[in-house]
N, C-alpha and C positions, 0 to 999 in steps of 0.2 A: 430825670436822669438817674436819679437813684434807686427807682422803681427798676430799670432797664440794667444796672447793675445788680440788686437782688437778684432778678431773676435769672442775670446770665451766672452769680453764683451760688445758688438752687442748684441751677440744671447742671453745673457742671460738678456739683457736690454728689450729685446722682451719679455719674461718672466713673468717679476717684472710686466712689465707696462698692460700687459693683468690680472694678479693678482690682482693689484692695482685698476684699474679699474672696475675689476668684484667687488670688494669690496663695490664700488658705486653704482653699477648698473648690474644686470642681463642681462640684456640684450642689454646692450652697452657689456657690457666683454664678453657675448658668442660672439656676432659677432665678436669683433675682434681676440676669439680665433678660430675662425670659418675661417678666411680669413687664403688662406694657408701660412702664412708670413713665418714659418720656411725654407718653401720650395721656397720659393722665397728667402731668404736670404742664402740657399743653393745653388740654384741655380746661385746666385749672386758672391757667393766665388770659384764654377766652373769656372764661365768666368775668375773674377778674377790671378786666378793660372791657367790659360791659360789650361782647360782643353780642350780636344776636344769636337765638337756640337757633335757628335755622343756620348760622353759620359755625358754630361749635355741634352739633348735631351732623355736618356733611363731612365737618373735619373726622367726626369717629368714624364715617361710614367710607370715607374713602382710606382712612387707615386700615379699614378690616382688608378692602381688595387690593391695598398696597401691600399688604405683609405676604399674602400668599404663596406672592412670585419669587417671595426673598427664602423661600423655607429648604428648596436645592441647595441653596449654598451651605446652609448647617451640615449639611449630607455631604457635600462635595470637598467642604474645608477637609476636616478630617482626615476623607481618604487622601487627599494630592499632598497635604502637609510631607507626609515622609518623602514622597516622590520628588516633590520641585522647590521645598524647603518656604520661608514664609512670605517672603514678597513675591512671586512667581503664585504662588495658590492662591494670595490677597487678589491679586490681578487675576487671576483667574474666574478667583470667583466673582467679584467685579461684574468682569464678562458676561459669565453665568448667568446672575443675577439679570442684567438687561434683557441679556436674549429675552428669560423666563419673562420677565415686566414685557416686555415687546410682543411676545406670542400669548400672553394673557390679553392684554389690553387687546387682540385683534378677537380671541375667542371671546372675550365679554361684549366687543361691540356688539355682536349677532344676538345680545339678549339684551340688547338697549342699557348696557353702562360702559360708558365715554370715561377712561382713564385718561387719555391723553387730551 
């Protein structure tokens, strides 16, 4: 249990401090939200609990064709922000986001990798 507590306060100290820091700065806080640190401190609690490389190894690789489809929404937030103000754009892009996850996962089936 207390293994399972560290880490839920790690990950979420990763959070705070990319929050915190955006707070100061733009563009100090995108970049470090920008650095995959989730996924690296994911990746890091695999080894940790003794998972197999073949199951920390699928986890990075289906992280790399998870993120692509999220990458319209940095493009879209921005723009709709002035227009529909921030819960209205969050849902939006939201949406976005799936579509793009939804029309990726069919164009990748065609070259043999199964997101869904």
């Amino acid at each position: 249990m207390a293994w399972l507590v560290t880490k839920y306060l790690i990950t979420a100290a990763v959070v705070v401090i990319v929050s915190e820091v955006a707070k100061r700065s733009d563009r100090l806080g995108g970049l470090i939200a920008a650095l995959p640190l989730v996924t690296v401190l994911a990746l890091i609690w695999l080894q940790v609990e003794r998972q197999s490389q073949t199951k920390i190894a699928n986890h990075a690789w289906y992280t790399f064709w998870y993120v692509i489809p999220t990458l319209p929404m940095f493009l879209a937030f921005p723009a709709l922000l002035p227009r529909l103000g921030f819960w209205p754009t969050l849902a939006a892009c939201v949406l976005i986001t799936l579509v793009c996850f939804g029309l990726f996962a069919l164009l990748l089936r065609r070259f043999g990798i199964n997101l869904l």
